[in-house]
N, C-alpha and C positions, 0 to 999 in steps of 0.2 A: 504493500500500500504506500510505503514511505517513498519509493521507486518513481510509483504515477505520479504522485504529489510533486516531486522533486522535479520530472518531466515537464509537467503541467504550469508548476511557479516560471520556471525557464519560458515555457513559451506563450505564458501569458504573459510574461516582462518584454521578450524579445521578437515577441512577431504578433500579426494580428487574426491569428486561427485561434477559432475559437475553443475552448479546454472547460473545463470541470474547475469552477473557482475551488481554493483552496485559503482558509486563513495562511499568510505566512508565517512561519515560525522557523523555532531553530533547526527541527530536524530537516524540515521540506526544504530550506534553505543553504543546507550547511556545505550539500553538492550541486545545489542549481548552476553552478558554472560551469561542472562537467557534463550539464547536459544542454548547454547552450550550442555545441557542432550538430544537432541533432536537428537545429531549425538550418543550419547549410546543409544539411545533407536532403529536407526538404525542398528547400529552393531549388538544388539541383535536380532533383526528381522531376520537378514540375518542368522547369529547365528544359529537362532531356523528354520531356511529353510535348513541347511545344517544338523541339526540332526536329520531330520523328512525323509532324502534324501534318498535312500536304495542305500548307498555309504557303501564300504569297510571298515572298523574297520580303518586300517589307513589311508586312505583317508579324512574320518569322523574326525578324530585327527586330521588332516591336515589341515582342512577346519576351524576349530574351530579357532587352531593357528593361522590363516593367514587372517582371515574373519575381526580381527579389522584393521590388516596391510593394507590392501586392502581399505578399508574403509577412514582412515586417514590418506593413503600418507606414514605411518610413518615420520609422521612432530612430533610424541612424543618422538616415539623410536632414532628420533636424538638428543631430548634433555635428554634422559635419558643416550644415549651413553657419552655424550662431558658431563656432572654432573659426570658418574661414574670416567670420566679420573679426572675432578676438585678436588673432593671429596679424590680420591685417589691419591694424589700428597702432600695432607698433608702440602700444603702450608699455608702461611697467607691471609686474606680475596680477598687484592690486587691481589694474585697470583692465586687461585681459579677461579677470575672473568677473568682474561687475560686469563686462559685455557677455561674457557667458549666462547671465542670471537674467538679463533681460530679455525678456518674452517677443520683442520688437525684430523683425528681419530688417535687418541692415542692404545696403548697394549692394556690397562685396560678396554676404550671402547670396543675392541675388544675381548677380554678376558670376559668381564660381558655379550655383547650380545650373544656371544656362550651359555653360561650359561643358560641364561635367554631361550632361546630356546629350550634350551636341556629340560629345567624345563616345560616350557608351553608344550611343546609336549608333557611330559611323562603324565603331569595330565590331559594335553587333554584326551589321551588316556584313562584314569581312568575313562572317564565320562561317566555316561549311562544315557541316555538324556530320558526326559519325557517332558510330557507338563510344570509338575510343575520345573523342571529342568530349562526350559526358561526361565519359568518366573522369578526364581530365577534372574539367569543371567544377564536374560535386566535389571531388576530392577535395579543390582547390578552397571552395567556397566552405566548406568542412575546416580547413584548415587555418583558414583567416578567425575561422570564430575561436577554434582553440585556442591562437596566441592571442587572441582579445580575451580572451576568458584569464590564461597564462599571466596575461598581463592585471588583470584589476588583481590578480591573488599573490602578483610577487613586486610589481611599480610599486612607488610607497604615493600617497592619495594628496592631491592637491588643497583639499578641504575635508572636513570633520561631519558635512553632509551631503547630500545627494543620492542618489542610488548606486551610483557605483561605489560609496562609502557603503552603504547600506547591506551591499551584496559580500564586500570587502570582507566585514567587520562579519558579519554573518557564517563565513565561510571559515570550512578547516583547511587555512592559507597552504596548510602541508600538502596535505592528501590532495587537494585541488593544483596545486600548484603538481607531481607527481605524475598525478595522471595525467593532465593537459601535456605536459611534458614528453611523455612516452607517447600520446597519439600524436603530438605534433612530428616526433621521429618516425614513429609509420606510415606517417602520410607521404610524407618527404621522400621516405622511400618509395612508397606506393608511384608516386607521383614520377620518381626518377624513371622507375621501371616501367614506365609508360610511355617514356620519353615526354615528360614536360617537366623537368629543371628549373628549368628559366621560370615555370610558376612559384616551383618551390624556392626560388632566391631573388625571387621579385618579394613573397609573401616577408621573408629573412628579414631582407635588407629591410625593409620596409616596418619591419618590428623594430628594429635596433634604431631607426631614424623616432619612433613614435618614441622609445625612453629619451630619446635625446630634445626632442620639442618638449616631452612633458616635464622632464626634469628642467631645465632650461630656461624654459620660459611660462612654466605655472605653476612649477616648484612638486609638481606631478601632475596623476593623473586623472580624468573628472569623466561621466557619462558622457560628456557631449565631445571631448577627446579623444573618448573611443570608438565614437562613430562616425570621428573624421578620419580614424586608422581603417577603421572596416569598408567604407567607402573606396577609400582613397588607396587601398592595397588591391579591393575587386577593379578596378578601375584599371591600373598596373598592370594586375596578372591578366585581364582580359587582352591588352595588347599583347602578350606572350604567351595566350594560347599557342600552342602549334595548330597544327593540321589546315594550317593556309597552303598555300600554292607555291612553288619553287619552280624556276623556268634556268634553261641551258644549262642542265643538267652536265650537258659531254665539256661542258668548259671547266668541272670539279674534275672530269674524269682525266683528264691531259694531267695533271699532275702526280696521280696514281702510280708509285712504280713499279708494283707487282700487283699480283691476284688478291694477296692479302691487304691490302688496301684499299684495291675498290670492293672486295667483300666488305670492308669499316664503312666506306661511301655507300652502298646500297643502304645498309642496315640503317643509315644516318639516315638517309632518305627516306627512308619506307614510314619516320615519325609523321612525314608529310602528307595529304590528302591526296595532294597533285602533284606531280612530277612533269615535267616538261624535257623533253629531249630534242635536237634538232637532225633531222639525219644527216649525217658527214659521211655516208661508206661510196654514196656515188660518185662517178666524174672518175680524172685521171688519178693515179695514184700518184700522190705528193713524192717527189724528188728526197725533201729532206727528210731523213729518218725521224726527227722528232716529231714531224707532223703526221707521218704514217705511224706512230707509237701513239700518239692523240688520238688517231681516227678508228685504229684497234682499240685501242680504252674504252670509246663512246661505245663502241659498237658491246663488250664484255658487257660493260655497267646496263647497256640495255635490255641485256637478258639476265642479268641479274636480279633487275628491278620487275621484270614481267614474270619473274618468278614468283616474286611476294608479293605482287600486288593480285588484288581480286579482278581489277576489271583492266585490260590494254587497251589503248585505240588509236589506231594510225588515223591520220590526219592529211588529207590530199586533196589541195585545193578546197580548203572547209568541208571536204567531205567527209564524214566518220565512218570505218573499218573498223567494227570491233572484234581484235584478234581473240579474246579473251574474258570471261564472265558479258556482265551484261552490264547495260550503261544505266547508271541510276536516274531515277524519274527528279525531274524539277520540278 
């Protein structure tokens, strides 16, 4: 029972699904932080329902962008707004904290969540969703809430109230701090072994930069600080999703200088969605050996890559040849 309670307090605090109200107390509260990855690993879910959906190109964009908003109330994107007005006011610590407390949206707020939208949309757009796409995703979005959870139970608190005092003060800073700990290590790896890195050291860097504004410049850290990390690191890790597109392929493979190599280049490749190859095996045979050693390369790397990839298709004159599986539906 203590389980659901602890569940339920989480995602009645951190998202706007509806749950079984619970008084707060110390038990329900003592692990609500470790079950705060539980509302990313929702968002992804729904996420990976909206890319699987035979929705519109911008629709699908749409859905992406709005499926965390949806989810969370935007109870972050209001702490990330009233931080961007704090932050940018360039005041001293006192001055920072009083723009934090006031209820008022500021220009700046205003001005950064334009931004911020304009941004999330366009990479939305960029994304060409696969299974391994998802899974990237949820991991990711899993993973930011950990080190925000990580964070209010091991940062020390910029004030004596608020909720993220609240939850702070509440919690067993040990045991929360432990286990966030260990799942932020398996995500990371989860994450490598998936080949998306680059989320897992966007999500990093981006933790250690959040102690250093909150220690810095608010003397720690506050609700509305951590919903300018959680923002502001999804934001990040969206531009370094993989499984975008990658073109001239045979221009990696020239520097290749054996098998064992470009076996490392396919496999490097195969992270990606799209692969682009241009053919070089036609025409006269190049004179210089280097550029006949290029044109063997392109030619290996391409059957390498048609090896692991699910679907081929040759390209002549905009015409499609599918050599291999089947061409996925738009």
């Amino acid at each position: 029972m203590i389980v659901w309670q602890t569940i339920a307090v989480a995602f009645a605090m951190f998202s706007a699904v509806p749950v079984p109200q619970f008084g707060w107390n110390e038990k329900n509260m003592r692990y609500a932080l470790c079950a705060f990855p539980l509302v990313g690993l929702l968002c992804g879910a729904l996420w990976c329902v909206c890319g699987v959906l035979p929705l519109p190109a911008p629709a699908r964009a749409a859905g992406f962008c709005l499926v965390p908003v949806w989810v969370t109330g935007g109870i972050h994107l209001d702490g990330y707004a009233d931080t961007c007005d704090a932050l940018a006011s360039y005041g001293d610590r006192e001055k920072k904290l009083e723009i934090l407390k006031d209820p008022h949206c500021g220009a700046f707020a205003v001005i950064r969540l334009c931004s911020y939208f304009a941004a999330y949309l366009c990479l939305a757009a960029c994304v060409q969703f696969t299974p391994r796409v998802g899974a990237l995703w949820t991991l990711a979005l899993v993973l930011e809430r950990a080190l925000s959870g990580l964070a209010v139970a091991a940062f020390p608190m910029a004030k004596n109230t608020g909720l993220a005092h609240t939850f702070a003060s509440a919690a067993d800073r040990t045991a929360v701090r432990n286990v966030l700990t260990v799942l932020a290590v398996l995500l990371c790896g989860a994450l490598l072994a998936l080949g998306g890195g680059a989320l897992a050291a966007v999500a990093i860097l981006l933790f250690l930069w959040y102690h250093h504004v909150a220690v810095q410049q608010l003397g720690g850290i506050t609700g509305d600080l951590a919903g300018w990390f959680l923002q502001k690191t999804e934001l990040w890790m969206l531009a370094a999703l993989p499984g975008r597109c990658i073109t001239d392929a045979q221009q990696l493979a020239a520097g290749c200088k054996d098998n064992a190599e470009l076996e490392k280049l396919a496999d490097k490749l195969s992270a990606y969605d799209i692969v682009l190859s241009t053919e070089v095996g036609g025409g006269v045979v190049p004179i210089d050996p280097a550029e006949r050693a290029a044109r063997e390369n392109a030619g290996r790397l391409a059957c390498l890559l048609a090896a692991r990839a699910a679907c081929v298709v040759q390209m002549f004159c905009g015409i499609p040849t599918v050599l291999k599986g089947e061409l996925p539906e738009c």
